[in-house]
C-alpha positions as CSV (number, residue, x, y, z in Angstrom):
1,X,91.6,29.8,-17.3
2,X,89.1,26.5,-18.0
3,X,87.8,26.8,-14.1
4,X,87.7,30.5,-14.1
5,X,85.1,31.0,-17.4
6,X,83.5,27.5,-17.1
7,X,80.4,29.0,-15.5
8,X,80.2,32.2,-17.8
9,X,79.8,29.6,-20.6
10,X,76.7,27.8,-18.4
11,X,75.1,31.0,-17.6
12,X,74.6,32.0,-21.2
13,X,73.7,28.8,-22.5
14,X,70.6,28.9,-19.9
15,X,69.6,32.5,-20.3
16,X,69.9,32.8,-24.0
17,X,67.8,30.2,-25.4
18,X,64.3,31.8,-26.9
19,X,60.3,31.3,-26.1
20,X,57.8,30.3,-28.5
21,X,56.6,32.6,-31.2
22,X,54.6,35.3,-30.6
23,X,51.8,34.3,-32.0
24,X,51.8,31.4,-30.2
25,X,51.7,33.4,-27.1
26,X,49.0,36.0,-28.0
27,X,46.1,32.8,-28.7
28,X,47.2,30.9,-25.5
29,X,44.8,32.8,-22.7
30,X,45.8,30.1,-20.6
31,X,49.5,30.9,-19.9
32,X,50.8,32.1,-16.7
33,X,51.7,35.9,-16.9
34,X,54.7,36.8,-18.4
35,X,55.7,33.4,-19.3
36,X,55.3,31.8,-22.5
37,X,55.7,28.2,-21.3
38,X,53.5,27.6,-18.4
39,X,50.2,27.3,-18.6
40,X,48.0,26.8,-16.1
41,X,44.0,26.4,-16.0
42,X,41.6,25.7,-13.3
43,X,38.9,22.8,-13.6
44,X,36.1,22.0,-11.7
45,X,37.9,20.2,-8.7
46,X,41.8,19.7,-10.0
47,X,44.3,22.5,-12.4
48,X,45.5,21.5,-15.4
49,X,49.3,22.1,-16.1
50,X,50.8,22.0,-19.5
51,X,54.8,23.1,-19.7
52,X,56.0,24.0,-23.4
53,X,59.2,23.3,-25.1
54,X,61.0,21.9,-21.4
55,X,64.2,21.7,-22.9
56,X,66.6,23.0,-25.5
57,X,66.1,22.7,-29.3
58,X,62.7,21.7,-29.2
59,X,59.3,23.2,-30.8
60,X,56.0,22.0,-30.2
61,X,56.8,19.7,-27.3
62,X,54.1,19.8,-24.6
63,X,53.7,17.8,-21.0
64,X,51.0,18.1,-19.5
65,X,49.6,17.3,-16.3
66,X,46.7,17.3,-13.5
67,X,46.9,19.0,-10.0
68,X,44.8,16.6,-7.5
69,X,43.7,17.9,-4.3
70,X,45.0,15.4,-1.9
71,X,42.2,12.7,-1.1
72,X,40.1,13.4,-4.5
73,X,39.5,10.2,-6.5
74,X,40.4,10.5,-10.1
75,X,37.5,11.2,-11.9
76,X,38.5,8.6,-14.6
77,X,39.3,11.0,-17.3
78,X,42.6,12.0,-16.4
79,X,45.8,9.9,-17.2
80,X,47.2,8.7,-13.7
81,X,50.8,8.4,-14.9
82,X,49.9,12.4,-15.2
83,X,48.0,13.1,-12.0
84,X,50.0,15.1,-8.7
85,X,48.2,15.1,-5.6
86,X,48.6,17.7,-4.0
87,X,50.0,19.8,-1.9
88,X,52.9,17.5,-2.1
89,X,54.5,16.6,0.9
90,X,58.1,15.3,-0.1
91,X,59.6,16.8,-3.2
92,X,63.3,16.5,-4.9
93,X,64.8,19.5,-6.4
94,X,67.3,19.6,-9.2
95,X,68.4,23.1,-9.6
96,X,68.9,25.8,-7.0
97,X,66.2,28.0,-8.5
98,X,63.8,25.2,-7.5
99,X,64.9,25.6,-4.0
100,X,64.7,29.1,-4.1
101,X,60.7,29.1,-5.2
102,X,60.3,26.5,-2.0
103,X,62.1,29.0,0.3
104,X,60.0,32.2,-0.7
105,X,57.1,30.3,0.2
106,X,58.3,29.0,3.2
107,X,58.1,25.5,2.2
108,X,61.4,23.7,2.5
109,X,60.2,21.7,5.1
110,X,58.9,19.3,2.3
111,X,62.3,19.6,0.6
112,X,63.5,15.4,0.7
113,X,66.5,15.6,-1.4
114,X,68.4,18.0,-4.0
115,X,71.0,18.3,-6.5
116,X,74.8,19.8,-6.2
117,X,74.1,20.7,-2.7
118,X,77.4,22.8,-2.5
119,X,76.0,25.3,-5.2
120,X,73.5,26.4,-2.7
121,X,73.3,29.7,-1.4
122,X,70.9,28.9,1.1
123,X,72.2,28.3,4.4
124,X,69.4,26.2,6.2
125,X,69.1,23.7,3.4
126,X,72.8,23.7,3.2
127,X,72.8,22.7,6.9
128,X,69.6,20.2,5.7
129,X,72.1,18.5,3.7
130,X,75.1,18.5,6.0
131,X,72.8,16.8,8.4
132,X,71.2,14.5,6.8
133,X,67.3,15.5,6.9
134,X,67.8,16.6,3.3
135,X,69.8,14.3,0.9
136,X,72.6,14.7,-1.8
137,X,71.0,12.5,-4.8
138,X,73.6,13.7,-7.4
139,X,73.5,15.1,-10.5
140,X,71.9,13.9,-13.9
141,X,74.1,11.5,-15.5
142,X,75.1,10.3,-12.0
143,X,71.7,10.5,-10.2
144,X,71.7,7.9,-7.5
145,X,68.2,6.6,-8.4
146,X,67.7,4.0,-5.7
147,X,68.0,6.4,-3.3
148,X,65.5,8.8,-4.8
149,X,63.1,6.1,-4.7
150,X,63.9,5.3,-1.3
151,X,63.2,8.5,-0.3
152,X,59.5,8.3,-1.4
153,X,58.9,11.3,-3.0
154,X,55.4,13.0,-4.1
155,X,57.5,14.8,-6.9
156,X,60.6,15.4,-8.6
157,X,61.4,18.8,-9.6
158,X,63.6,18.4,-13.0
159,X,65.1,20.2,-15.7
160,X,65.9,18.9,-19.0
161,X,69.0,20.2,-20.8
162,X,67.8,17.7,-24.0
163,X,65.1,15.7,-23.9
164,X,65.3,13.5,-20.9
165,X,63.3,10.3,-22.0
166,X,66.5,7.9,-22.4
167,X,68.5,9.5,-20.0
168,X,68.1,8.6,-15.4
169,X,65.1,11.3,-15.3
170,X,62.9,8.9,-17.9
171,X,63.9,6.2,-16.0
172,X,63.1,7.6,-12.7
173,X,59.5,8.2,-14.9
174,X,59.3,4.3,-15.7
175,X,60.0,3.9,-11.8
176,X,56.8,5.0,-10.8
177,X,58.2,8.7,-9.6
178,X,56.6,11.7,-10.6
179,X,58.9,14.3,-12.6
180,X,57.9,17.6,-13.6
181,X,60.0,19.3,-16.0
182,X,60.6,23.0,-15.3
183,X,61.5,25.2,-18.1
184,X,62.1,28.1,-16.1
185,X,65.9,28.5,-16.5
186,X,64.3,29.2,-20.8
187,X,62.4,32.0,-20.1
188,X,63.7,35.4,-22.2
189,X,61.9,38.0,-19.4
190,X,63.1,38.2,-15.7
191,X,59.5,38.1,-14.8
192,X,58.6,35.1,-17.2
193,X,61.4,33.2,-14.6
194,X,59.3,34.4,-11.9
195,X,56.3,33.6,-12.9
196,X,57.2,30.1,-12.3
197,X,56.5,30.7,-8.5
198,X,53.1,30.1,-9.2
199,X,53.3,26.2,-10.0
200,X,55.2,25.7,-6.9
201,X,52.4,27.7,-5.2
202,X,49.7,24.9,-6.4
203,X,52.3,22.2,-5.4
204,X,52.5,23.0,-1.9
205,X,49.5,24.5,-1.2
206,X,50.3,28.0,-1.1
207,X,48.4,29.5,-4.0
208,X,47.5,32.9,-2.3
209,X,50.9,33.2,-1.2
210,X,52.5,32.5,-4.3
211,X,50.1,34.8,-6.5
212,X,50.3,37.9,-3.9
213,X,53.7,37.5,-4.2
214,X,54.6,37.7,-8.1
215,X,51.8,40.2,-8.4
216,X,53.8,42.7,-5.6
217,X,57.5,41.7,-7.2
218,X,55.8,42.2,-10.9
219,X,54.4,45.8,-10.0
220,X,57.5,46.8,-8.5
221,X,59.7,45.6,-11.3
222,X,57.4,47.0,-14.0
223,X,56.7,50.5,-12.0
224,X,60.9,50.6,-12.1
225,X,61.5,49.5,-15.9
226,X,58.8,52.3,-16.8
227,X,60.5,54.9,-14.5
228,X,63.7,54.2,-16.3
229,X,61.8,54.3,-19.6
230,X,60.3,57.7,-18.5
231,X,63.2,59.6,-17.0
232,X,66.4,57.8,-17.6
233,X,69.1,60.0,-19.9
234,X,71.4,58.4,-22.2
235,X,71.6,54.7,-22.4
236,X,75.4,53.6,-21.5
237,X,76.5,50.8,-23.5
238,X,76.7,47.1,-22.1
239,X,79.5,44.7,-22.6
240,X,78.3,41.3,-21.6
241,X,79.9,37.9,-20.6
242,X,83.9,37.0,-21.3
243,X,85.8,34.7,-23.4
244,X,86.1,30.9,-22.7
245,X,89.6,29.6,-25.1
246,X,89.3,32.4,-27.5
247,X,86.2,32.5,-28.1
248,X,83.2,34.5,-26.8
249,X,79.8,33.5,-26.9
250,X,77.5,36.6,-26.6
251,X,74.4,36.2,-25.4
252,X,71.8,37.5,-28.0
253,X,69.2,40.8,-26.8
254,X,66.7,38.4,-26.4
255,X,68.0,36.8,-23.5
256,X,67.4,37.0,-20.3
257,X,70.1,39.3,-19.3
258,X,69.8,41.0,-22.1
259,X,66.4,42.2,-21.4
260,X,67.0,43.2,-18.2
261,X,69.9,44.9,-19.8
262,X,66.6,46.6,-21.9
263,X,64.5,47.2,-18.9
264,X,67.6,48.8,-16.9
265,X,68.2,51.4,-19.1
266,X,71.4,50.0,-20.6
267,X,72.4,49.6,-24.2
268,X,73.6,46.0,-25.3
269,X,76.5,46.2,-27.5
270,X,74.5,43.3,-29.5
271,X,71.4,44.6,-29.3
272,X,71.3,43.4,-32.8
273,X,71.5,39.7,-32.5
274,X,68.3,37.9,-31.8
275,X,69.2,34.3,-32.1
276,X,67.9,31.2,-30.5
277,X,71.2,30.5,-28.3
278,X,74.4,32.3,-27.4
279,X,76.4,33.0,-30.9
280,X,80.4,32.4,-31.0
281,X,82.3,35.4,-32.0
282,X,86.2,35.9,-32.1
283,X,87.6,37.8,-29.1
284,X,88.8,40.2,-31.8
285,X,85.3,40.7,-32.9
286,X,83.7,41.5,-29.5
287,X,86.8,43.7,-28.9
288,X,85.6,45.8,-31.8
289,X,82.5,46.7,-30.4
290,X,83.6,46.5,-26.8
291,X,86.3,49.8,-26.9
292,X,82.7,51.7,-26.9
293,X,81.2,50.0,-23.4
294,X,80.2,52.0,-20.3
295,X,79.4,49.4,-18.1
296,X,80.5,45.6,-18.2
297,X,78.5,43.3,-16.2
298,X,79.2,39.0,-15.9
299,X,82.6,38.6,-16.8
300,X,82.4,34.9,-15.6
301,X,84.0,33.9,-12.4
302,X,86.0,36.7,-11.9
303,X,86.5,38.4,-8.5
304,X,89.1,41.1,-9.4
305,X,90.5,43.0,-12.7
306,X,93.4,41.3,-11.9
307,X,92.1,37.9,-12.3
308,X,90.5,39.1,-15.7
309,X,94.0,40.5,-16.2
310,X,95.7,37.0,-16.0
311,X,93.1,34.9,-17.7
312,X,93.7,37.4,-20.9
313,X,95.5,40.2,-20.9
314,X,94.0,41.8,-23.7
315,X,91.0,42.3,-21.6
316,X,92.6,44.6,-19.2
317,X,93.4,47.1,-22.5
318,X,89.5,47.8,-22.5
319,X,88.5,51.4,-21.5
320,X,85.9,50.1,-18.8
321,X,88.9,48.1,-17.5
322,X,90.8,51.1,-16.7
323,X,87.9,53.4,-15.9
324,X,86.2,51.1,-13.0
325,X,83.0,50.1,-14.8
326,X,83.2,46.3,-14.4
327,X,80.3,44.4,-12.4
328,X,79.9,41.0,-11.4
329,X,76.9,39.1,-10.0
330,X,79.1,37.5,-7.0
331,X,78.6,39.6,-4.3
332,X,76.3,36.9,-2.3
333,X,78.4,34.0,-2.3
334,X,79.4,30.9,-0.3
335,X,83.4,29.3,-0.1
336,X,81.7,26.4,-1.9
337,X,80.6,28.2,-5.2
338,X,76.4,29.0,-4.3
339,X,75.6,32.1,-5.4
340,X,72.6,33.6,-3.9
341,X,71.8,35.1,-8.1
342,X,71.0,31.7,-9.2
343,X,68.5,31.8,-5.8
344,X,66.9,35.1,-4.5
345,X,67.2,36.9,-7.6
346,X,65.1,34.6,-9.6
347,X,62.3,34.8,-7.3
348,X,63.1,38.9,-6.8
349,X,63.6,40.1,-10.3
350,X,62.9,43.8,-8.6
351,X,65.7,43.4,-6.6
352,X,67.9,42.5,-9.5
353,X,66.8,45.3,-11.6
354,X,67.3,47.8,-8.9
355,X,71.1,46.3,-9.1
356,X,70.9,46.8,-12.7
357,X,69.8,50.5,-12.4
358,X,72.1,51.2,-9.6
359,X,75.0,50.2,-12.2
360,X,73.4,51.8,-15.4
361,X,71.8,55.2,-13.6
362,X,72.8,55.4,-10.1
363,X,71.2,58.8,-10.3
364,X,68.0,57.3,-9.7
365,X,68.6,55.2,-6.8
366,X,70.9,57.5,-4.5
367,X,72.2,55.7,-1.5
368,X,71.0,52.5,-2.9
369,X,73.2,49.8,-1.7
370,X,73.7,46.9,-4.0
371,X,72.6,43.6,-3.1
372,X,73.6,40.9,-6.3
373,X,76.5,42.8,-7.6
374,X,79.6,44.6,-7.2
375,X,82.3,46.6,-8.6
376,X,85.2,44.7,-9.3
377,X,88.9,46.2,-8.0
């Protein structure tokens, strides 16, 4: 039972965490569109890149730093231990999402090492790995530093859960290694994950390509959320997430699944909790609320209502148990554990949403063939 709601407990923590205020947003002209922690602005010959809040349980924390064409001399008023030349051409990614920005642009072929390379979805980097052009450098807490700096990267593409600084990423820092940390997995807004596509644009060189891109996925994932706002009907109730040892942490409505819930057409069963992070509740609580759901959608690792069945039976007593309205995100998966929704679907929030409609009003997508998600048997 551990194992089989271990990663339910993961996703929530890293979709439900919460931007800055909106204030803050609304006097920052600078920020990348639709996400309030990247900022980006162009100077005369370099971009300046500040990241907001880059991990949990932080306000007010800002890195910044400077985007060097390749070959310009530092003009002497920018901090070198903060200058990137770019484009890169050897970078390190820790999380598959990184990887997933680097294959939409059709730049792996700068990918040196990664993180966990058996969560990966994608099969050429997987057989990167397996071969040896692309190397395993382990996971924070166990990184394997020495061979990160023998592998001479431009940049190391970094996440921080808490604040890094005493921890192997701040020492890869004092090594001499550049680290960016990338706050995407905070973002509230399926689009405010994609936006992050344009920093790995500037990084490789593939600006144009990376801007044409969010601006096509953005239009057709706003045109769809207004359609849905326009002509959906009735709004069936979402059940979200499962139980991990009694107790289930709901993700609040301002989470990134729960505003694509929003968007979709659904309506969350705690569409009243806006919190900061996913809130414990009791089984029995959830249970309460969840007699009245239409559609559930994430319940953690499971591939069957049998297995939700065994892990706890009470489950299996719900009405959208018995009435075939259970969805999981783990219909693109490898024998390893990647799962292509922690990839693709990050960079093609339309996609996703079209799942999401698909589930919620399959009226408006006739003969639409789900590509994240499926029904569970």
């Amino acid at each position: 039972m551990k194992v089989f709601y271990f990663i339910t407990i993961l996703a929530l923590i890293l979709c439900s965490c919460r931007n800055g205020s909106e204030n803050r947003e609304k006097q920052n002209v600078g920020l990348t569109p639709a996400s309030s922690r990247l900022i980006i602005e162009e100077k005369d010959n370099y971009y300046r890149v500040v990241i907001r809040d880059p991990w949990q349980n932080t306000r007010g924390t800002e890195l910044e730093y400077f985007l060097l064409p390749r070959g310009e001399t530092n003009p002497g008023t920018l901090d070198e231990s903060r200058v990137i030349h770019v484009p890169v051409e050897r970078m390190i990614c820790m999380s598959t999402t990184h990887v997933a920005m680097l294959s939409a642009l059709g730049a792996t072929d700068l990918l040196a090492g990664v993180s966990g390379p058996n969560l990966l979805y994608d099969t050429l980097i997987r057989k990167a790995v397996a071969s040896g052009s692309v190397r395993d450098v382990g996971y924070e807490g166990n990184l394997n530093n020495e061979l990160i700096v023998a592998l001479k990267p431009d940049l190391v593409m970094a996440y921080g859960v808490a604040d890094p600084s005493s921890g192997q990423l701040g020492k890869l820092s004092s090594l001499g290694i550049r680290v960016i940390y990338n706050a995407d997995y905070l973002e509230e807004h399926p689009l405010s994950r994609a936006a992050w596509i344009r920093l790995f644009g500037l990084l490789t060189g593939r600006k144009e390509k990376a801007d044409s891109l969010f601006a096509e996925v953005s239009l057709r994932y706003s045109d769809l959320a207004a359609r849905v706002r326009k002509s959906a009907g009735q709004r069936p109730a979402v059940l979200l997430g499962a139980p991990w040892e009694d107790v289930w942490y709901v993700s609040p409505a301002n989470s990134y699944t729960g505003r694509l819930i929003e968007d979709a057409g659904g309506d969350y069963l705690f569409s009243d909790l806006t919190e900061a992070n996913s809130v414990p509740f009791s089984v029995e609580a959830v249970f309460r609320r969840a007699a009245d759901a239409d559609v559930w959608i994430n319940p953690g690792t499971a591939e069957s209502l049998e297995e939700i069945s065994v892990a706890d039976h009470r489950l299996s007593r719900l009405p959208v148990c018995r009435e075939g309205g259970v969805w999981n995100n783990r219909k693109r998966i490898t024998p390893a554990g990647g799962n292509d929704y922690w990839e693709t679907a990050v960079v093609r929030p339309d996609i996703l949403l079209m799942d999401m409609v698909a589930i919620l009003h399959p009226e408006m997508l006739p003969g639409y063939t789900h590509y994240f998600y499926r029904r569970l048997e």
